[in-house]
C-alpha angles and dihedrals in degrees: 000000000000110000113234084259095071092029084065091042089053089050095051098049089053094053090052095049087035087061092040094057090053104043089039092064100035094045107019120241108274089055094055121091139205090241090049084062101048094052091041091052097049094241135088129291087234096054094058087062087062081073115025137030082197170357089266098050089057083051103058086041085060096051086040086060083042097060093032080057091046089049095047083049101055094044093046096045110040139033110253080235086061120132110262105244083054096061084037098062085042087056096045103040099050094059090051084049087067092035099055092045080078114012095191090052091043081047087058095037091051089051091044085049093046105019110033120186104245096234089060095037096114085059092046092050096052106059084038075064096053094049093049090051090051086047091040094055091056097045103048095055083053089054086058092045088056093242096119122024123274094219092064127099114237093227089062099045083051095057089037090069095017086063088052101049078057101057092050089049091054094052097047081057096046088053092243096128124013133243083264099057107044099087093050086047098046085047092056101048084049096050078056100053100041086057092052095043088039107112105266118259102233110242100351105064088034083054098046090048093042082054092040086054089040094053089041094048102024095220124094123277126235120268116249 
């Protein structure tokens, strides 16, 4: 059981990321100043030094709950035998679930993940680090179940959903599909996805594709 010391401790660091959240996304990030914080979150500017050098700082703290969260998550909500799409959609939703609590910080969190600032590139990659080990560990045991080719890199197969997961999120800024239906339309791209990366079933799927071409084109297909 946490002492009142680091109970205090704990307090203090979630008004500070909690202050952050909101001026961050009233202000941007730039305008906002440490002094801004401290006032914000009810304690001294110096104090928040006691914490952290900088914005930044508070930034990167915020995407390293993130992933701790995302990791809870996974290991609360689904059975590490799971079928891969399943923890997926626990990964991935879970990080749209933050994202959406404040859709113009979840607008700047999403910029510093894809788009990191170079000055601030080792952090970023570390935590990106973090993420793709998490992703990593879950493909490749579908990889030994036979549910993802074996003969594929797991950076790859990361990008691969990981693009996806993007292109849903942008939609879902640009007002093309709504919060409801972000988790039906990412399914369904993963479903996609894990068809086409499943190990080829000899004959029958080169079959099926060399009928599928035949119907689209109308001509016949190449032997293989």
């Amino acid at each position: 059981m946490p002492g009142i010391r680091e109970v205090k401790k704990r307090k203090t660091r979630n008004a500070i990321m909690e202050a952050a959240v909101r001026l961050f996304s009233e202000k941007g990030f730039e305008k906002t100043s440490i002094e801004q914080l401290a006032r914000t979150a009810g304690i001294g500017k110096g104090t928040i030094y006691s914490y952290f050098q900088t914005k930044t700082e508070i930034f990167h703290a915020f995407c390293e709950d993130e992933l701790d969260f995302i990791h809870s998550e996974l290991l609360s909500k689904t059975d590490p035998e799971a079928a891969l799409i399943e923890q997926l959609m626990v990964l991935y939703i879970g990080e749209f679930n933050l994202i959406s609590k404040n859709k113009e910080f979840g607008r700047l969190l999403m910029q510093q993940m894809v788009f990191p600032v170079e000055k601030d590139h080792v952090k970023a990659r570390a935590i990106d680090d973090r993420w793709l080990t998490l992703v990593f560990s879950i493909c490749r045991r579908a990889q030994e179940c036979d549910e993802l080719r074996r003969d594929l890199d797991l950076l790859s197969i990361a990008g691969h959903f990981y693009g996806l997961y993007i292109m849903t999120i942008s939609a879902w800024y640009s007002g093309r599909i709504q919060t409801e239906d972000v988790g039906p339309e990412l399914r369904m791209l993963f479903q996609q996805a894990l068809e086409g990366l499943a190990p080829f079933d000899s004959a029958k799927t080169l079959r099926a594709v060399e009928v599928n071409t035949l119907k689209k084109t109308g001509t016949r297909s190449i032997k293989i």
